[in-house]
C-alpha positions, 0 to 999 in steps of 0.5 A: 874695106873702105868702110872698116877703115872710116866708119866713124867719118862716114858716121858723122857724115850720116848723124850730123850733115844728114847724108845718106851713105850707099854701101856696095860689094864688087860695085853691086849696092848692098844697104843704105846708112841713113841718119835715124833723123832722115825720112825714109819709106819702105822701113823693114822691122828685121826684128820680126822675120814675119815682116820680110818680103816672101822673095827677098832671099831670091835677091841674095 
């Protein structure tokens, strides 16, 4: 709910003070906001199944 209600606030955090945001449900991490700038390893392409890990659907 957090989230919904400031998004834009958390965005800016993201885009301009290069933060990374954790986003969680029932305290259990679920995804990371990060700035399109921020060096990050590991990058998925979700745009291509093909590329996911075989057990990722385990995890959910």
């Amino acid at each position: 709910m957090d989230m919904r209600q400031n998004f834009g606030t958390l965005l800016n955090q993201v885009a301009i003070k290069d933060e990374e945001i954790v986003i969680e449900r029932a305290g259990k991490p679920l995804a990371r906001l990060v700035s399109m700038n921020s060096a990050t390893s590991g990058k998925l392409d979700f745009r291509d199944i093909g590329k996911l890990p075989n057990d990722i659907w385990n995890e959910l």
